[in-house]
FIKOL-789848 format. One line per 2 residues: for each residue x, y, z of N, C-alpha, C. Coordinates in steps of 0.02 Angstrom, whole numbers, plus 50000, padded with zeros to 5 digits. Atoms other than C-alpha are relative to their C-alpha. Layout:
BEGIN
X/Y/Z/X/Y/Z/X/Y/Z; ...;
//
This chain:
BEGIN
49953/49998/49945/53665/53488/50511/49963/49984/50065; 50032/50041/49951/53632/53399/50679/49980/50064/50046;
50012/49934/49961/53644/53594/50769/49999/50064/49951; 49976/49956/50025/53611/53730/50667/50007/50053/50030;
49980/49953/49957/53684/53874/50721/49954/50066/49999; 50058/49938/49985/53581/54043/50773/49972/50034/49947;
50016/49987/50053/53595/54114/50605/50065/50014/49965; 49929/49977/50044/53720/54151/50451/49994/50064/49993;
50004/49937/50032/53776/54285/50371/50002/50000/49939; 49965/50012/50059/53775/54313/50189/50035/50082/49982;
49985/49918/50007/53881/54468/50137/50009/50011/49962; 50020/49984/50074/53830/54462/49953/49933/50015/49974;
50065/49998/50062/53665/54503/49906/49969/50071/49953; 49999/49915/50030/53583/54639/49799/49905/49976/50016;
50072/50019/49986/53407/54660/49883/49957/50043/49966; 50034/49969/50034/53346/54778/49750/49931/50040/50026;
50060/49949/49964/53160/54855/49792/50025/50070/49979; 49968/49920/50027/53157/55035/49751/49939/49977/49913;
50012/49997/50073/53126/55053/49550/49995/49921/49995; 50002/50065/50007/53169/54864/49564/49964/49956/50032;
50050/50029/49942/53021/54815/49680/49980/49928/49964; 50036/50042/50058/52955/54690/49527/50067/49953/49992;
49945/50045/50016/53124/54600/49535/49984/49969/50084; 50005/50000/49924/53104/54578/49727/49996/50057/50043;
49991/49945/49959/53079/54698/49886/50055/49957/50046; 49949/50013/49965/53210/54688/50028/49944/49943/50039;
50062/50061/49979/53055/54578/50121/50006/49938/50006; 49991/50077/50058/53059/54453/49982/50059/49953/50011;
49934/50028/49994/53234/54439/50010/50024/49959/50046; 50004/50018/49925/53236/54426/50198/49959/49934/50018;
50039/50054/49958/53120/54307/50219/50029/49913/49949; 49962/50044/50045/53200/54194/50047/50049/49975/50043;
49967/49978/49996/53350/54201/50135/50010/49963/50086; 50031/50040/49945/53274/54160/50321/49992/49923/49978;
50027/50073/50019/53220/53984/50254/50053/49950/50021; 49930/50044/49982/53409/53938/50249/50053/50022/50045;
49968/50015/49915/53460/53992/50415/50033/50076/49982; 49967/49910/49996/53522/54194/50351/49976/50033/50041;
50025/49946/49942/53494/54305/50482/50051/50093/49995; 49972/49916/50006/53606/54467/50427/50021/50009/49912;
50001/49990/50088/53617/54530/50232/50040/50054/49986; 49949/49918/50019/53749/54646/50169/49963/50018/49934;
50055/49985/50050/53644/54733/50026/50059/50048/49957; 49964/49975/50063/53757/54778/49853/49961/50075/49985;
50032/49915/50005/53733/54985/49797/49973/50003/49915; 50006/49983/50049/53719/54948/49617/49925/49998/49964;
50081/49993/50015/53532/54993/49577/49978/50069/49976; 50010/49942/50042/53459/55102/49467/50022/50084/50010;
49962/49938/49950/53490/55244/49588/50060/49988/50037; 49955/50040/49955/53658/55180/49653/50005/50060/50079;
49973/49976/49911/53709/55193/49837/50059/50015/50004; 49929/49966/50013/53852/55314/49807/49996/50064/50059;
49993/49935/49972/53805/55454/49927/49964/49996/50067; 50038/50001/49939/53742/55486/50104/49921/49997/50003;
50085/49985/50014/53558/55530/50064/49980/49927/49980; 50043/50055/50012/53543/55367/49957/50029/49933/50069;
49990/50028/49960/53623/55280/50117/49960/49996/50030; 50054/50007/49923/53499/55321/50246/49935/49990/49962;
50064/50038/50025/53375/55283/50092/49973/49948/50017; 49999/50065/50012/53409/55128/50085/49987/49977/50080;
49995/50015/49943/53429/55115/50279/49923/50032/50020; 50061/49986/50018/53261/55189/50292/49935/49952/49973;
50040/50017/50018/53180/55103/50191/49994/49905/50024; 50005/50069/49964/53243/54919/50282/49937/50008/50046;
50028/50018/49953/53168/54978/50416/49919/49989/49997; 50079/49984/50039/52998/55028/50345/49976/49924/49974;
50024/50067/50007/52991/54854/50282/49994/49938/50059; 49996/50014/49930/53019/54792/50460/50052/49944/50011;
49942/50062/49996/53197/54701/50415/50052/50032/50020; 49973/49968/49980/53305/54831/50491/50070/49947/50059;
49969/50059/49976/53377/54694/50605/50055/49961/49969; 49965/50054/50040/53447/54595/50463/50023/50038/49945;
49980/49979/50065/53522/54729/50351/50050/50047/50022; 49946/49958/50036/53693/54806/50304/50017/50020/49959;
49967/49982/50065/53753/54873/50161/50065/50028/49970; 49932/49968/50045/53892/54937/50051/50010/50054/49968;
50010/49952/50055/53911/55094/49976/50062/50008/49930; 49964/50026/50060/53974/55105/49792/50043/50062/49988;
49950/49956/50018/54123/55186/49728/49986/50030/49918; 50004/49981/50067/54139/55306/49568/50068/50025/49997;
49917/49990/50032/54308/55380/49483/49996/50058/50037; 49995/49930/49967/54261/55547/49571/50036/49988/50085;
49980/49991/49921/54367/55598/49714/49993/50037/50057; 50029/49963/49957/54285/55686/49797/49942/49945/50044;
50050/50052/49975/54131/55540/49813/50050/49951/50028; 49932/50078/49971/54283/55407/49861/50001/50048/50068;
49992/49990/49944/54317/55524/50014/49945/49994/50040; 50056/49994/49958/54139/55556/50070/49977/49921/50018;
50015/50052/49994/54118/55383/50047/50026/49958/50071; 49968/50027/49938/54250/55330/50158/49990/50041/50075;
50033/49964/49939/54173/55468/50301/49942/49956/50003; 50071/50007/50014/54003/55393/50270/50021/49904/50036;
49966/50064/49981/54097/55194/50309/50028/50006/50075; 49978/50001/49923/54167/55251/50462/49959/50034/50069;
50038/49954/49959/54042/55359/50539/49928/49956/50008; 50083/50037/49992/53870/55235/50502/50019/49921/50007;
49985/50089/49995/53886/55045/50588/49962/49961/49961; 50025/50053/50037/53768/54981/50467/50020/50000/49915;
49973/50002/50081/53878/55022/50310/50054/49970/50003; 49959/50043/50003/54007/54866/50299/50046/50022/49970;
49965/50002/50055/54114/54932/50171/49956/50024/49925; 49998/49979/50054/54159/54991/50007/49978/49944/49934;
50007/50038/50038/54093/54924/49862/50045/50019/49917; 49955/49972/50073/54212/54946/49677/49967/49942/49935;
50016/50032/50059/54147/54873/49507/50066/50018/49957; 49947/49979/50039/54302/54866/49417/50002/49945/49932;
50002/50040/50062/54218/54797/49271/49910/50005/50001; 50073/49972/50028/54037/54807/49191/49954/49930/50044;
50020/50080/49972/53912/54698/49273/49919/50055/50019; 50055/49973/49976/53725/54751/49339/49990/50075/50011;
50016/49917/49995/53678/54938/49343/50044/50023/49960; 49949/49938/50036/53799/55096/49299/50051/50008/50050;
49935/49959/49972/53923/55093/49423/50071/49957/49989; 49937/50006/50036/54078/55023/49331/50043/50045/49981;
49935/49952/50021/54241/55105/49345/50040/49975/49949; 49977/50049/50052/54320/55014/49181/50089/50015/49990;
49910/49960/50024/54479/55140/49148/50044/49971/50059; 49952/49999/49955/54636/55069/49234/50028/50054/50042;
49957/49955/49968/54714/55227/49268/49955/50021/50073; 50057/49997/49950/54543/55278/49360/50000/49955/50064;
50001/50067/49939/54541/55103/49463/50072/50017/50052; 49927/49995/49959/54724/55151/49511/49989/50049/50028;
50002/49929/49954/54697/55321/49579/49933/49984/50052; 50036/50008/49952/54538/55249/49672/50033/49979/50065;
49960/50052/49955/54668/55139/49779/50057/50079/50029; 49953/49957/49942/54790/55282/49812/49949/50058/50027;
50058/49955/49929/54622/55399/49878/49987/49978/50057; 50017/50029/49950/54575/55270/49972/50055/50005/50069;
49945/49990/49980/54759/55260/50028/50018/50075/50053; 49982/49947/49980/54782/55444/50053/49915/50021/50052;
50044/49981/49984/54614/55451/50139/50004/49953/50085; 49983/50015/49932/54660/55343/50282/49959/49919/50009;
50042/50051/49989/54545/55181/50227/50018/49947/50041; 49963/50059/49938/54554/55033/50354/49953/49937/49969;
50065/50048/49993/54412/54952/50299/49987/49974/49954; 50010/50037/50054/54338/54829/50178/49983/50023/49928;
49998/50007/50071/54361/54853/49976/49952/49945/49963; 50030/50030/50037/54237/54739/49895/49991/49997/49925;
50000/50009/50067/54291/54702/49719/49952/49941/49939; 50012/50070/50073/54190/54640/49552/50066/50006/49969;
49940/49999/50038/54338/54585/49468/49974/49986/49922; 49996/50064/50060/54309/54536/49271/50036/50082/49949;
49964/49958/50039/54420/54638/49150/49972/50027/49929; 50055/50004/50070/54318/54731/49021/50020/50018/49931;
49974/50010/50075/54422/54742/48869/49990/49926/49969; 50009/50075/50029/54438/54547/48873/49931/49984/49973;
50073/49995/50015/54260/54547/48895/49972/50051/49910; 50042/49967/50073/54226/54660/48733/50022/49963/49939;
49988/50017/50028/54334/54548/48653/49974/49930/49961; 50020/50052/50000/54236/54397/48678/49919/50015/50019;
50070/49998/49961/54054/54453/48728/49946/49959/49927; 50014/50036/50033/54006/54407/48548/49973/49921/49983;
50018/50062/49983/54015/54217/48583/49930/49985/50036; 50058/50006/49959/53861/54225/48698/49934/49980/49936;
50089/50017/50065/53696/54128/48592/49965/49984/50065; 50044/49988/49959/53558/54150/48702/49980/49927/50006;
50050/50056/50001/53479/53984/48645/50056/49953/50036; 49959/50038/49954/53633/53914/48731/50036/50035/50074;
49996/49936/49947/53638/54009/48899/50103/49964/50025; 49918/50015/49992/53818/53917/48947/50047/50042/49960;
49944/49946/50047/53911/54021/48792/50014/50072/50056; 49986/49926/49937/53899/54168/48937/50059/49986/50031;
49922/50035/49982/54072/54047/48986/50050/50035/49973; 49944/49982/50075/54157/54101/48824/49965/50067/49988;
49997/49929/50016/54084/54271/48809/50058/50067/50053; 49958/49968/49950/54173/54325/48995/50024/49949/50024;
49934/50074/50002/54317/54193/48995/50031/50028/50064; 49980/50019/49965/54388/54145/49144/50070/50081/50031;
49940/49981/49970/54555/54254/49125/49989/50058/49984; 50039/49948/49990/54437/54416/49108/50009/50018/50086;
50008/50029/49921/54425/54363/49318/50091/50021/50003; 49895/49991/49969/54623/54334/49336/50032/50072/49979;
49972/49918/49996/54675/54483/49248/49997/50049/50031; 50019/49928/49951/54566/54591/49341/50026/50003/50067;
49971/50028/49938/54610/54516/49510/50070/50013/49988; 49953/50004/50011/54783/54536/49441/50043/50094/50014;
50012/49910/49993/54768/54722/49427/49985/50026/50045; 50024/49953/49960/54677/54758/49578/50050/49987/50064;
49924/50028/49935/54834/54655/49703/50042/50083/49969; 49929/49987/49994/54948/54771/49602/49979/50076/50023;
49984/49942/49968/54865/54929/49611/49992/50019/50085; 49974/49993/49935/54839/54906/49786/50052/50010/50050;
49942/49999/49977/54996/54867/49819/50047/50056/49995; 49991/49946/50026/55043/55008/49726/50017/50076/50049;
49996/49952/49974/54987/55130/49816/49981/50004/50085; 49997/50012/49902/54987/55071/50001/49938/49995/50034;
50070/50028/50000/54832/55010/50011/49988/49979/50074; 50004/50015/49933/54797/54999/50219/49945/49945/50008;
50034/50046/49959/54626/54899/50210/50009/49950/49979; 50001/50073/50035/54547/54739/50151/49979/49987/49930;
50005/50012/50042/54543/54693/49994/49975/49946/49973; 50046/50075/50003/54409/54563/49959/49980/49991/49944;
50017/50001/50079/54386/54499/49786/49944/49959/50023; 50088/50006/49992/54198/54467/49774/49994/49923/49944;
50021/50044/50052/54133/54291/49688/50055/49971/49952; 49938/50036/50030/54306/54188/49642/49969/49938/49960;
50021/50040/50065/54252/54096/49461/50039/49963/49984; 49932/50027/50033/54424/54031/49423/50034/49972/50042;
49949/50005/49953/54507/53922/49517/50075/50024/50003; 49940/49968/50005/54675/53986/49453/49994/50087/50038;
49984/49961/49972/54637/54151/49529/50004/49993/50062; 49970/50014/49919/54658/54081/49706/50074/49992/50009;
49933/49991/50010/54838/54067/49663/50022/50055/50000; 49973/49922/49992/54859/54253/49641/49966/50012/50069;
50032/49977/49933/54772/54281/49803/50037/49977/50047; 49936/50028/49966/54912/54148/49879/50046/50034/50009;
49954/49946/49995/55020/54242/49814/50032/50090/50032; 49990/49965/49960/54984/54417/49870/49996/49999/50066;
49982/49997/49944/54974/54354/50023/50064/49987/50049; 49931/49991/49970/55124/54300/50039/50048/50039/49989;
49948/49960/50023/55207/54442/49970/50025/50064/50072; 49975/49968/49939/55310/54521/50125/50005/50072/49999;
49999/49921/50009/55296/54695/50060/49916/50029/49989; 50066/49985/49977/55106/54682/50063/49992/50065/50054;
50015/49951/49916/55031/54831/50179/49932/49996/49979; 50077/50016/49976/54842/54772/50146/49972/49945/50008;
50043/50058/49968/54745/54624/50215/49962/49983/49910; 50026/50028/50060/54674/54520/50064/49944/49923/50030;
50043/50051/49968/54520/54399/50086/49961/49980/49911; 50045/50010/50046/54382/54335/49955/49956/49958/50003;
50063/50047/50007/54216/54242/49925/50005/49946/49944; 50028/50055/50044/54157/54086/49856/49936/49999/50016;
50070/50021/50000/53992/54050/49788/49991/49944/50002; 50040/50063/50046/53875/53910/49787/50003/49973/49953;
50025/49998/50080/53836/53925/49616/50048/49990/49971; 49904/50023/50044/54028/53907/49558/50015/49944/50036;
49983/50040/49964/54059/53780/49689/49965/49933/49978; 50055/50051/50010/53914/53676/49643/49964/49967/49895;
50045/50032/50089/53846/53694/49448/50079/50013/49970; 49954/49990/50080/53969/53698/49270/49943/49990/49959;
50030/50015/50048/53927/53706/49110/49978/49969/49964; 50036/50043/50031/53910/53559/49075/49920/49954/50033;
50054/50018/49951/53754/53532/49220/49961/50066/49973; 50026/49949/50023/53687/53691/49116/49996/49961/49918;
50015/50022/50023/53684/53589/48976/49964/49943/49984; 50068/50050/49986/53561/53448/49041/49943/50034/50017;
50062/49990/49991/53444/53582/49077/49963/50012/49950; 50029/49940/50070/53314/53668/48980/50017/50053/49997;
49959/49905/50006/53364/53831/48904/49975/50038/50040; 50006/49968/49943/53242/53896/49027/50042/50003/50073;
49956/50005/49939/53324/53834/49181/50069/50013/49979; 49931/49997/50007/53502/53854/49118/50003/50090/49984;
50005/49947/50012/53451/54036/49059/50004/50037/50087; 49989/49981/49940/53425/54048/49256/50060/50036/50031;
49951/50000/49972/53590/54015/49291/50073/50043/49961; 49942/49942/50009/53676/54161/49202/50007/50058/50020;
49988/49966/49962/53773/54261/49293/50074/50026/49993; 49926/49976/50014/53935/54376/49327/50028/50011/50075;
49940/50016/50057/54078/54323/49319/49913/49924/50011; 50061/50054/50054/53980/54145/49218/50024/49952/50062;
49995/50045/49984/53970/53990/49294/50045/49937/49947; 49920/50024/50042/54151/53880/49216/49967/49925/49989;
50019/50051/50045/54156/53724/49142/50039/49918/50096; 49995/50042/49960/54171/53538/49256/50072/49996/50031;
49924/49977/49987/54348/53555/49289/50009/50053/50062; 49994/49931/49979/54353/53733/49350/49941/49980/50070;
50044/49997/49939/54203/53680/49472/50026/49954/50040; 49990/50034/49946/54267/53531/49553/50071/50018/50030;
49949/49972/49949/54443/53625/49596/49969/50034/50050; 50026/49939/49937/54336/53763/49679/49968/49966/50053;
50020/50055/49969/54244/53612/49756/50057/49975/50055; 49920/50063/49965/54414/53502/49824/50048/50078/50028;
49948/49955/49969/54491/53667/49871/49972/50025/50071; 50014/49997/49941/54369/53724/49990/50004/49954/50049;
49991/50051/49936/54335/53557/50077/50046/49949/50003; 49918/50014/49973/54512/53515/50080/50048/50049/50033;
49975/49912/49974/54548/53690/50138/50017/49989/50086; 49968/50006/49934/54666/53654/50297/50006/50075/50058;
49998/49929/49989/54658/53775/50433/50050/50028/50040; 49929/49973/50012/54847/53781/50444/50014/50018/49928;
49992/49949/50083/54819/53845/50260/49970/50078/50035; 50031/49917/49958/54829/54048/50285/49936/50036/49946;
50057/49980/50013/54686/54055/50154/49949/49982/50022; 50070/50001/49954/54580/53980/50282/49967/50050/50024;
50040/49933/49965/54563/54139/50366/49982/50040/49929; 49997/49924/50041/54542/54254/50214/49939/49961/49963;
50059/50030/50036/54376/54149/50135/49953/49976/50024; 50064/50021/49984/54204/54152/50149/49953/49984/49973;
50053/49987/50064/54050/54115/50055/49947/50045/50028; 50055/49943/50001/53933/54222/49992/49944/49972/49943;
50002/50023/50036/53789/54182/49895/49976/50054/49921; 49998/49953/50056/53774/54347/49764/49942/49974/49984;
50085/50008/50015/53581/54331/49777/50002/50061/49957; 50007/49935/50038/53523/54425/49634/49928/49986/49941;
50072/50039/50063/53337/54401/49571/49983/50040/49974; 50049/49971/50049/53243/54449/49422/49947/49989/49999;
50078/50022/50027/53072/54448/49369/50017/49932/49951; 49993/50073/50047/53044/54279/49277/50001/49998/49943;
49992/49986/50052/52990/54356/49124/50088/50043/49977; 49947/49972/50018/53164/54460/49126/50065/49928/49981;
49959/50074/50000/53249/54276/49152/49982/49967/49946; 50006/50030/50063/53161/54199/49011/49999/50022/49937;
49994/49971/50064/53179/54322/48889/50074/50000/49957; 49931/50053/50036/53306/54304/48740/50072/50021/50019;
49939/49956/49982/53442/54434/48826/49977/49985/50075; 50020/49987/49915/53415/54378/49017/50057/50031/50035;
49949/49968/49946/53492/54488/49141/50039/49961/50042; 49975/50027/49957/53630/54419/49249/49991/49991/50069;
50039/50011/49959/53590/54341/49417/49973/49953/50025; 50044/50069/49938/53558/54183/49535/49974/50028/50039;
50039/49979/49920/53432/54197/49677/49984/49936/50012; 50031/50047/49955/53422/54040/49762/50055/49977/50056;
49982/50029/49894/53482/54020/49964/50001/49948/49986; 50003/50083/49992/53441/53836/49939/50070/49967/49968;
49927/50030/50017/53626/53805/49872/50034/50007/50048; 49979/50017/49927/53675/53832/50043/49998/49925/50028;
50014/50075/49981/53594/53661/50081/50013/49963/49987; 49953/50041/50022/53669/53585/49938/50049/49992/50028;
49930/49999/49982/53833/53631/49995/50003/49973/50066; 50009/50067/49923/53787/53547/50183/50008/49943/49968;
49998/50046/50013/53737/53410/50101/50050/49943/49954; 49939/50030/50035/53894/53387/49980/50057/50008/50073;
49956/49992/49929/54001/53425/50155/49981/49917/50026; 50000/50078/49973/53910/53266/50225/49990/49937/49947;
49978/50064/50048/53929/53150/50084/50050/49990/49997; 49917/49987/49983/54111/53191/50091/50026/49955/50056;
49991/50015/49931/54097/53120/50266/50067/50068/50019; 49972/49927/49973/54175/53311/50325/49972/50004/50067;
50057/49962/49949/54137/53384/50489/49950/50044/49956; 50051/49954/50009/53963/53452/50467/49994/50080/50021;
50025/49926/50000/54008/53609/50527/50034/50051/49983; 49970/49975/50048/54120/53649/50410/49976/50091/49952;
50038/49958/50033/54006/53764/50305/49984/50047/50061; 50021/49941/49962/53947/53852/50446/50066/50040/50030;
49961/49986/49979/54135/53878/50488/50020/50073/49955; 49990/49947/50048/54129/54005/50333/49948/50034/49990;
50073/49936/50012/53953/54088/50356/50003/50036/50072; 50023/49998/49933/53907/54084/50550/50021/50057/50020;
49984/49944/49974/53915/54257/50634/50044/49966/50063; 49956/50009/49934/53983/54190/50806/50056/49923/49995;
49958/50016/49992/54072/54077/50753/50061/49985/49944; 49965/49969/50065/54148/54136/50578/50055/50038/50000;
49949/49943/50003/54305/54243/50618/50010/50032/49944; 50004/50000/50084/54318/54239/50426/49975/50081/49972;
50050/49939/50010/54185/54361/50419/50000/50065/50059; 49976/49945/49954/54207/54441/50583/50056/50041/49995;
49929/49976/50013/54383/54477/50568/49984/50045/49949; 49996/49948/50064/54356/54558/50387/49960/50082/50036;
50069/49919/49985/54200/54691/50448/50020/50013/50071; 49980/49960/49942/54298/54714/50607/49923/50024/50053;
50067/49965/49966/54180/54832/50711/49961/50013/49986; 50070/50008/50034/54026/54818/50592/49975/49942/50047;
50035/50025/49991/53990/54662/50670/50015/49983/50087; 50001/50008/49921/54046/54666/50861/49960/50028/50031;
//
């Protein structure tokens, strides 16, 4: 880009450190991260010790600073089925400016904090509800029955089968479930589905937005990594490099990538999902040996698909500052708007 702007934001990453120091420290992250113009990091709770409670809040906040990235770090704290932790949680969100929002796993994915039971996921939404939430919901969506039904498919020696083990409408269902119980139960904040895999679930996201009996704000992320690779660009690599690129929800097949592709940078901004989408890039590194081994943990870590995505913006012949129109702190509403008074 001919100006780049002061710095982005990304408001996906999981900067591990802690027990997970050997995967990366927050540091590692920060400075990864710096290269491609990030300057503020929302930091995911799901780590060995999750970030469910005040103590491991000001850990974690603590321990930014100690690394001397205090500057460039927010975080999320994670939700459990207990209601009692859902309230403190939402005290703990409104009372500390460097905790962005709620984080919900409403489906299995990295660590232990997966709420899986529907009924559970539904009564999280009317606590939140009855608790007075205003503020950002950050959903994994992937539906884990589908998922048990299909996890089987996955052959290591073909890292792409991770497509067909957590199929596409694992994603839509869940997303499907989390509009209704929201809706459900009067759901006041935002409701941000985290890492959109499917282009068909941007249609349900159309949809609840236009639904006139809505009473919560609805937004969501796009990655890089869905925007940019399929499975079938995971099948020209080597099993090493393609083993890289598994992750949750999976990276979809050529199809599924170039809608998510043609939707963003055709994405009009008299379309009202202009405002409600941002990217994120769900940095999430492992040790190398954990990546090349025959069960690799889920997880991209590379910023540098940021650059891609400039550089597919100006092949396009697009305004160049497109992309930064969906990261950029000052001049992102996208992102501002959602985190409200986190980031003013």
């Amino acid at each position: 880009m001919n100006s780049k702007p002061s710095y982005y934001i990304d408001p996906h990453v999981h900067m591990r450190d802690e027990e997970w120091a050997h995967k990366a420290t927050m540091a590692d992250v920060v400075a990864q991260g710096k290269k491609a113009g990030i300057g503020l990091f929302f930091d995911m709770p799901n780590l060995p010790r999750p970030v469910t409670t005040r103590e491991r809040v000001q850990e974690r906040i603590n321990l930014a600073e100690k690394r001397g990235i205090s500057e460039n770090y927010r975080l999320y704290v994670g939700l459990t089925s207990d209601l009692e932790q859902i309230k403190k949680a939402v005290q703990i969100v409104k009372e500390n400016k460097n905790v962005v929002g709620l984080k919900l796993f409403a489906g299995e994915s990295t660590g232990n904090l997966a709420v899986e039971n529907e009924a559970e996921q539904g009564r999280i939404y009317c606590a939140l509800s009855d608790a007075g939430y205003t503020g950002v919901l950050a959903v994994h969506c992937e539906h884990p029955e589908i998922i048990k039904l299909h996890k089987h498919k996955f052959n290591s020696c073909e890292p792409w089968t991770w497509a067909d083990a957590r199929p596409a409408k694992a994603e839509y269902d869940s997303v499907k479930k989390q509009i209704e119980f929201a809706k459900n139960a009067g759901f006041k904040g935002r409701l941000q589905i985290c890492h959109v895999s499917h282009a068909e679930t941007i249609s349900l996201i159309r949809t609840a937005l236009n639904d006139k009996a809505r009473t919560f704000d609805i937004g969501f992320e796009l990655t890089p990594h869905h925007i940019l690779r399929s499975t079938e660009h995971m099948k020209l690599m080597s099993v090493e490099d393609a083993k890289k690129h598994k992750c949750n929800p999976p990276i979809r097949d050529s199809a599924n990538q170039k809608e998510l592709l043609d939707f963003l940078f055709n994405l009009s901004k008299n379309d009202g999902l202009y405002n409600r989408v941002y990217l994120a890039s769900d940095f999430a590194p492992h040790a190398a040996e954990e990546k090349s081994s025959e069960n690799p943990p889920s997880g991209i870590a590379d910023f540098g698909l940021y650059g891609e995505l400039e550089a597919e913006a100006k092949r396009r012949g697009l305004n160049e500052n497109q992309i930064a129109d969906f990261m950029h702190h000052y001049r992102n509403q996208n992102i501002v708007d959602a985190f409200k008074e986190k980031l003013n």
